[in-house]
C-alpha positions as a Markdown table, in Angstrom:
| # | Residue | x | y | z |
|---|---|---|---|---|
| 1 | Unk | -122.9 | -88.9 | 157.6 |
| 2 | Unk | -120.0 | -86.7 | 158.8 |
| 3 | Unk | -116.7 | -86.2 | 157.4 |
| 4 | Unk | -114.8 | -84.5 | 160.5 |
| 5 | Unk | -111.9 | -87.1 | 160.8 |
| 6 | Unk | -111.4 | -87.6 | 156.6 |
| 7 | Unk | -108.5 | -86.8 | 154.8 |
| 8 | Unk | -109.3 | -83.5 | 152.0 |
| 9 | Unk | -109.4 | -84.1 | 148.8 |
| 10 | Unk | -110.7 | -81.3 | 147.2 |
| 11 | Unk | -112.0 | -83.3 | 144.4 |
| 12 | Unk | -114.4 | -85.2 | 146.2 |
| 13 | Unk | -117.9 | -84.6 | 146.0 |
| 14 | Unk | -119.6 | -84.2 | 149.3 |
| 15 | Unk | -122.9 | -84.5 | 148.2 |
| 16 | Unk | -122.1 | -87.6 | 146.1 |
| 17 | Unk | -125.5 | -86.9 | 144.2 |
| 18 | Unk | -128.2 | -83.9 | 143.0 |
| 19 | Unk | -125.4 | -81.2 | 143.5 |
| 20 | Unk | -122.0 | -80.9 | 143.8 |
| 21 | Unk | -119.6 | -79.8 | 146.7 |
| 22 | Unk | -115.9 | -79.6 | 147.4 |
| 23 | Unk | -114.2 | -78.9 | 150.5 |
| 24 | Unk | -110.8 | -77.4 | 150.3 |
| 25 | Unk | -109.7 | -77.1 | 153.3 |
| 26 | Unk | -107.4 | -73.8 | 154.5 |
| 27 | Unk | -106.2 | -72.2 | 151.3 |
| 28 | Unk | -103.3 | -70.3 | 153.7 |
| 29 | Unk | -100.9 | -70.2 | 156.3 |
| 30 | Unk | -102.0 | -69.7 | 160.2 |
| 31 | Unk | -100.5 | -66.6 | 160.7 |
| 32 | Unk | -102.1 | -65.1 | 156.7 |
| 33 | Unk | -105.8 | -66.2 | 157.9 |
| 34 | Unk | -105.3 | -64.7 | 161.7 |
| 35 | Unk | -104.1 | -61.0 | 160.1 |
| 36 | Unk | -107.2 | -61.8 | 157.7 |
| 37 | Unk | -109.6 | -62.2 | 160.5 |
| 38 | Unk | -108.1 | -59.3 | 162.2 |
| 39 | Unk | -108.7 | -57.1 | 158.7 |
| 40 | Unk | -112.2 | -58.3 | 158.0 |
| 41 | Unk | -113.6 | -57.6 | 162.0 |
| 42 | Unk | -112.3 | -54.1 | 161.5 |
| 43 | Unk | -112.5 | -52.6 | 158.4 |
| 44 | Unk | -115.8 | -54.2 | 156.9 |
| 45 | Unk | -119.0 | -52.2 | 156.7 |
| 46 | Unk | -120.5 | -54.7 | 159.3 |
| 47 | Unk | -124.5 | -54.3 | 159.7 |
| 48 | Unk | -126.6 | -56.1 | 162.0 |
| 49 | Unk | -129.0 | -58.1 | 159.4 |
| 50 | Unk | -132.7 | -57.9 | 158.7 |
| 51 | Unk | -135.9 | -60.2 | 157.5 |
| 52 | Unk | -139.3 | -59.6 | 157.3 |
| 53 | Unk | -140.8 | -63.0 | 158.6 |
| 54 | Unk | -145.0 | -63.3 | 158.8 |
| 55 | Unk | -144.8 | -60.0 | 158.0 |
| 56 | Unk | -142.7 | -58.3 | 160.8 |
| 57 | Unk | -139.1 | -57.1 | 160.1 |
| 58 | Unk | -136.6 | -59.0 | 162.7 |
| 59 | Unk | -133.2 | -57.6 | 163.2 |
| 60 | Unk | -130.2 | -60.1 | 163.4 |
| 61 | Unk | -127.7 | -60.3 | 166.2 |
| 62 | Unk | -125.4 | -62.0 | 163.4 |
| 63 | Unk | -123.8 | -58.7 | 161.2 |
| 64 | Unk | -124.2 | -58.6 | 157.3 |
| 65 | Unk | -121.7 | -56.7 | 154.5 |
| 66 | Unk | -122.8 | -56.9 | 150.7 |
| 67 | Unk | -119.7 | -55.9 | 148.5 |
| 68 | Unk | -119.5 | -56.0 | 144.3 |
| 69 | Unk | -118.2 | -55.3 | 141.2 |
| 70 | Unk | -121.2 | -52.7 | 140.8 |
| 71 | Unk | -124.1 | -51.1 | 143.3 |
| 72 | Unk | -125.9 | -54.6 | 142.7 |
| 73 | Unk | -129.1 | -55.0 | 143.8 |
| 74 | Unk | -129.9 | -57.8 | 146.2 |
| 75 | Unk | -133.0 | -59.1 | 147.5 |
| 76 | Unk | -133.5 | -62.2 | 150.4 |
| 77 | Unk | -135.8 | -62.5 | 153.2 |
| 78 | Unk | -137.6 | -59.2 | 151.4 |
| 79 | Unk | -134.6 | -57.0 | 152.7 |
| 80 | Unk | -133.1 | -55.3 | 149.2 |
| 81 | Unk | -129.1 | -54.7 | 149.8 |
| 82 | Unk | -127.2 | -52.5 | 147.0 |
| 83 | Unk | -123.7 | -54.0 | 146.8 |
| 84 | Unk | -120.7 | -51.3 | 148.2 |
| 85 | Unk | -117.3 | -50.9 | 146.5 |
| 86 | Unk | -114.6 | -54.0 | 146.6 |
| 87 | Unk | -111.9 | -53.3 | 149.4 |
| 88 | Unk | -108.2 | -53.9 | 148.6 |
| 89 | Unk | -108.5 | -57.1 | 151.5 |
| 90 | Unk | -111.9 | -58.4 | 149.5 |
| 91 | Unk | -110.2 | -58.3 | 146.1 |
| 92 | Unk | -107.0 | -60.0 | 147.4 |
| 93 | Unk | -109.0 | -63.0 | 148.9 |
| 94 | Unk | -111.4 | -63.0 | 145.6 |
| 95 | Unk | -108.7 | -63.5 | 143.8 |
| 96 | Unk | -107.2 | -66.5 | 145.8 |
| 97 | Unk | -110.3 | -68.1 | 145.5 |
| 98 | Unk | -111.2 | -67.9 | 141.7 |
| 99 | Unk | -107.2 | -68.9 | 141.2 |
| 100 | Unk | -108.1 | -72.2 | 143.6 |
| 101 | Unk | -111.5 | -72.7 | 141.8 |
| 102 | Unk | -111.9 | -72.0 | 138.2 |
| 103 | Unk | -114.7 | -69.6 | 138.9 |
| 104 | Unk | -115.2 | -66.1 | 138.2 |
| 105 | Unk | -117.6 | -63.7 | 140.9 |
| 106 | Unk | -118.5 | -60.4 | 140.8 |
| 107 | Unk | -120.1 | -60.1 | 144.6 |
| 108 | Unk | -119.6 | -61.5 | 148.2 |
| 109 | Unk | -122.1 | -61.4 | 150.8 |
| 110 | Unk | -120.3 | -61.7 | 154.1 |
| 111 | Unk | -121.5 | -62.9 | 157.6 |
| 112 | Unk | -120.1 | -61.9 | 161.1 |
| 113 | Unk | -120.9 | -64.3 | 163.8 |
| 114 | Unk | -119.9 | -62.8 | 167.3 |
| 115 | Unk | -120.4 | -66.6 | 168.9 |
| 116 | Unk | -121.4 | -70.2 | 168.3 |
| 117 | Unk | -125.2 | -68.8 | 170.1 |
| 118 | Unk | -125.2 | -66.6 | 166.7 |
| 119 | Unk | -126.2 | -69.4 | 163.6 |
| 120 | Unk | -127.9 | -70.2 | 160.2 |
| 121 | Unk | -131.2 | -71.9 | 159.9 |
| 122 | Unk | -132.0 | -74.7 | 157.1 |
| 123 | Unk | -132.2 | -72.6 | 153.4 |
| 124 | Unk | -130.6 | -72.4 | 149.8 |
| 125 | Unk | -129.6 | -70.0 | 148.2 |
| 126 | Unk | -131.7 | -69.8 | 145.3 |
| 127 | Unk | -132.4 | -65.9 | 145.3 |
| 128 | Unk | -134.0 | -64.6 | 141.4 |
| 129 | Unk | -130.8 | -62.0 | 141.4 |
| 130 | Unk | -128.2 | -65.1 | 141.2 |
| 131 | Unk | -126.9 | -66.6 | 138.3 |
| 132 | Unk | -128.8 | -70.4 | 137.9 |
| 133 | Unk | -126.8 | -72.9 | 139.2 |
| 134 | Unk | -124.3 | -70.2 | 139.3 |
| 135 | Unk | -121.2 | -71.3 | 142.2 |
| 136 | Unk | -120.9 | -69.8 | 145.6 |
| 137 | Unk | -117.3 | -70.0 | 147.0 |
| 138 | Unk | -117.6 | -70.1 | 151.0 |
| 139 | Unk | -114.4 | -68.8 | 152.5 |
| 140 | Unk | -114.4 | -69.2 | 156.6 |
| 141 | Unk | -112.2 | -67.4 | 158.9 |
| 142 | Unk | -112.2 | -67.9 | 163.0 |
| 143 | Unk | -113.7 | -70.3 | 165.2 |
| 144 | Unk | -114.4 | -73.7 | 163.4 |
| 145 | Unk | -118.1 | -74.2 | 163.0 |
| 146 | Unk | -120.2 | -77.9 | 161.9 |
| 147 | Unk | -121.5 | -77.2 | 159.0 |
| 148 | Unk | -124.5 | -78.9 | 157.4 |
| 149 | Unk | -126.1 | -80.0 | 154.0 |
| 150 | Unk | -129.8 | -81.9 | 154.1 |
| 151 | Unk | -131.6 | -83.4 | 150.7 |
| 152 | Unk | -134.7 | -81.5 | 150.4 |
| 153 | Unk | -136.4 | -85.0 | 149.0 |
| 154 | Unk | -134.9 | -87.7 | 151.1 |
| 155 | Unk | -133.9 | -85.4 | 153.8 |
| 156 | Unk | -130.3 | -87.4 | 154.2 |
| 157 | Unk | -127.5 | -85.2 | 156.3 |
| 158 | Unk | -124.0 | -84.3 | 155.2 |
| 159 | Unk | -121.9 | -82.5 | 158.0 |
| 160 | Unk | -118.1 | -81.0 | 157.8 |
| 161 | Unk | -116.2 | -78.4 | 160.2 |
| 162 | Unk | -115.3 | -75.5 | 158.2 |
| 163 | Unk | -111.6 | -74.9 | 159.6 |
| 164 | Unk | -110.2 | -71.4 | 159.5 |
| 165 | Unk | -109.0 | -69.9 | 156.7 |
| 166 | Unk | -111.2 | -72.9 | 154.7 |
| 167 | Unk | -112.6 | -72.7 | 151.4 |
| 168 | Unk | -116.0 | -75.1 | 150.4 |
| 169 | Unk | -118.0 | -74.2 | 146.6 |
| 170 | Unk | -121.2 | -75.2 | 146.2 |
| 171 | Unk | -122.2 | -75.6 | 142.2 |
| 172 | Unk | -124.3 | -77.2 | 140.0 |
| 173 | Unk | -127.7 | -77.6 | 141.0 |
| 174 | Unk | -126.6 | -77.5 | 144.9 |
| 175 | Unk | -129.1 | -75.4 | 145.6 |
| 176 | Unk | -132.3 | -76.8 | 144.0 |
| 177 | Unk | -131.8 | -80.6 | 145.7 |
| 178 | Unk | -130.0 | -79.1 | 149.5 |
| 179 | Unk | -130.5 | -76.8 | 152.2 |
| 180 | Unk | -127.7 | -76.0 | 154.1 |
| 181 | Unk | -127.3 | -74.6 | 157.5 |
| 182 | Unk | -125.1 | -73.2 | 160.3 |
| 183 | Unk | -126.0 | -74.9 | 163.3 |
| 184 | Unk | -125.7 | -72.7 | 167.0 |
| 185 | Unk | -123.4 | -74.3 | 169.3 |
| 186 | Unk | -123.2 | -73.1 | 172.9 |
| 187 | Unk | -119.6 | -74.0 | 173.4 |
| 188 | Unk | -117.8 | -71.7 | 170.8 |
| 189 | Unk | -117.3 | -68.1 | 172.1 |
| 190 | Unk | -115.0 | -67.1 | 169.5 |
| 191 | Unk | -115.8 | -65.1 | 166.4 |
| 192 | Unk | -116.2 | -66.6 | 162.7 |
| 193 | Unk | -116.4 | -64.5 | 159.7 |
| 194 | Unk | -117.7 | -66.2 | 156.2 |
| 195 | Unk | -117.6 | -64.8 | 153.1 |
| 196 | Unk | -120.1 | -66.1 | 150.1 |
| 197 | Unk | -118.8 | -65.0 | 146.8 |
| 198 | Unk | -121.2 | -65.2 | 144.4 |
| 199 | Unk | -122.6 | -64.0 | 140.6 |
| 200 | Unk | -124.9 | -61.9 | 140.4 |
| 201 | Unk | -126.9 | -61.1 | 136.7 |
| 202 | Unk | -126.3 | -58.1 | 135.6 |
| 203 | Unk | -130.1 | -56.6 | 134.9 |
């Protein structure tokens, strides 16, 4: 199913069953998510990201930045992160997003990808260190990318195209019933930056 010609309605479940997701479409004007693009590309503490897969550690073309309330510590693919200090641009933008959603985060894991080659396999996010069935708020900035949801039981598709300056949550139990993906598309050359605000329990 895919919902790149329908109207937003924020209130609309995507998923329509075993989760819950809302797209919101862009939470700002053009010229606001261009000089947001432009802030994030420089000033973040980009690093290329890592996994150990079978045992061997692969290194990412796509860059990584883990920022939070505290030095959190924050474990996927069996790379640990520790969480640096909010920036003033971080703060501003997780503040537009709890305003527009009703949630609270204390952490955002952002992603930099330099093209459409650069992409997301099938997961979930369902890391010990995050709060159970806690949101995630995904805020997109730069070249619109297809973005998809699969049922980990009946293995039916849900596909959008996150526009820039868009905002989608993910809550409820999201991430126990779907994977979700970024699929690589040959086409795009432009950059996209996402940032995944999240909760993280305090140990």
């Amino acid at each position: 199913m895919d919902l790149f010609d329908s109207l937003i309605d924020s209130s609309n479940n995507l998923l329509h069953k075993d989760g819950i997701a809302n797209y919101y479409g862009p939470l700002m004007p053009l010229q606001d998510a261009d000089s947001y693009l432009n802030s994030l590309l420089k000033h973040v503490a980009w690093k290329n990201d890592e996994a150990i897969i079978f045992g061997k550690r692969i290194v990412t073309r796509r860059k990584v930045a883990w920022y939070g309330d505290e030095p959190f510590e924050y474990t996927y693919s069996k790379i640990r992160k520790l969480a640096l200090p909010w920036t003033e641009t971080l703060l501003e933008l997780k503040a537009d997003v709890e305003q527009k959603t009703g949630e609270r985060f204390n952490s955002c894991l952002l992603n930099l990808y330099h093209s459409g080659n650069e992409g997301m396999a099938w997961h979930s996010d369902g890391e010990k260190d995050l709060k159970r069935n806690g949101a995630i708020a995904s805020l997109s900035f730069g070249a619109e990318r297809k973005f998809s949801f699969k049922h980990k039981q009946t293995q039916e598709t849900v596909s959008l195209v996150l526009q820039h300056g868009s905002l989608l949550l993910m809550k409820g139990v999201t991430q126990a019933n779907w994977l979700h993906c970024l699929p690589a598309s040959k086409k795009i050359s432009e950059p996209r930056v996402n940032l995944t605000f999240r909760t993280i329990i305090e140990k």
